[in-house]
C-alpha positions in Angstrom: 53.0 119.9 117.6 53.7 121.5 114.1 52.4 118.7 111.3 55.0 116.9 109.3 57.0 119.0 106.6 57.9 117.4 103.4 62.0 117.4 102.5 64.2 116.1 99.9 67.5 114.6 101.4 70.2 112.6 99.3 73.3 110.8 99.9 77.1 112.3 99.5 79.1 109.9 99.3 83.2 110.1 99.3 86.3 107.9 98.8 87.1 108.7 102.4 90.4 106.8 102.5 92.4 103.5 100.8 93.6 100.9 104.0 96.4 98.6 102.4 94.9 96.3 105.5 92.0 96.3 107.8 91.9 94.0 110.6 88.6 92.9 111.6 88.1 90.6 115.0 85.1 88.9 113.8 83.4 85.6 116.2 85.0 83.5 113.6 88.4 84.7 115.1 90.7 87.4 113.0 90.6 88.5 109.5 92.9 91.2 107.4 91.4 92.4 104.3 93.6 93.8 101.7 93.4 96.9 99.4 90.2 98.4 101.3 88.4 101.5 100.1 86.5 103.4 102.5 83.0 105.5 101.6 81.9 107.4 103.6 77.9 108.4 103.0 76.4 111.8 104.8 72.5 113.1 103.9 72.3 116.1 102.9 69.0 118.1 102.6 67.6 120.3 99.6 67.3 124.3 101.4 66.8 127.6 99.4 68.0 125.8 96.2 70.9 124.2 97.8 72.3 120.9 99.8 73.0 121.6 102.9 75.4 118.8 104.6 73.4 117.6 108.0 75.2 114.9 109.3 75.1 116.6 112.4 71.2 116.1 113.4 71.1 112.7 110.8 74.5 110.9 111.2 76.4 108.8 108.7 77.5 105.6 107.6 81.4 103.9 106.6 81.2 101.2 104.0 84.6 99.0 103.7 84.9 97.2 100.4 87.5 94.9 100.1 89.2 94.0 96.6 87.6 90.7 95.0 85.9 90.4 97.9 83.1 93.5 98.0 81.6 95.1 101.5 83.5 93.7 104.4 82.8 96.1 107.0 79.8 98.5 107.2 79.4 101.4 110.5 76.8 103.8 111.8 77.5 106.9 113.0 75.7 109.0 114.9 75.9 112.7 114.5 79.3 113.4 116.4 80.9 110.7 114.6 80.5 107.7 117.6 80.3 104.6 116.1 76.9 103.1 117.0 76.4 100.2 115.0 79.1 97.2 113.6 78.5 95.0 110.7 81.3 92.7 109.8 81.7 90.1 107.2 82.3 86.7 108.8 83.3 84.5 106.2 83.2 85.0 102.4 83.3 82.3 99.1 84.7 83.4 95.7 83.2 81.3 93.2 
């Protein structure tokens, strides 16, 4: 096959969307966060001098943070936008 080809990706990342509440089923039983921002991250990849978005062959990621709390929910995507992967916060302390 060809050999490897250097490139130079980065993250976009966007304020997706603002959840007054987000219900998560977590093995502790149910939890509602309030006031929930969601990010959304894509790569995009450095071509003829520009960023090309390429989500589609790379996938992206969803980051819920919860006020006072922080990240309370984090998902995979993959490149059609199926969730693949779940990480939810079980149980937080505010000190």
């Amino acid at each position: 096959g060809l050999p490897p080809q250097p490139m130079t990706v980065r993250f976009s990342t966007t304020v997706f969307q603002k959840l007054n509440l987000l219900p998560v089923t977590a093995s502790t039983g149910p939890v509602t966060y309030n006031d929930v921002i969601v990010i959304w991250e894509k790569y995009e990849q450095l071509l003829a001098g520009g960023w090309v978005d390429i989500t589609s062959q790379a996938g992206s990621f969803k980051k819920y943070y919860a006020k006072d709390i922080g990240l309370v929910k984090y998902e995979a995507l993959n490149g059609i936008g199926t969730v693949t992967a779940t990480v939810e916060l079980k149980r937080h302390q505010v000190f």
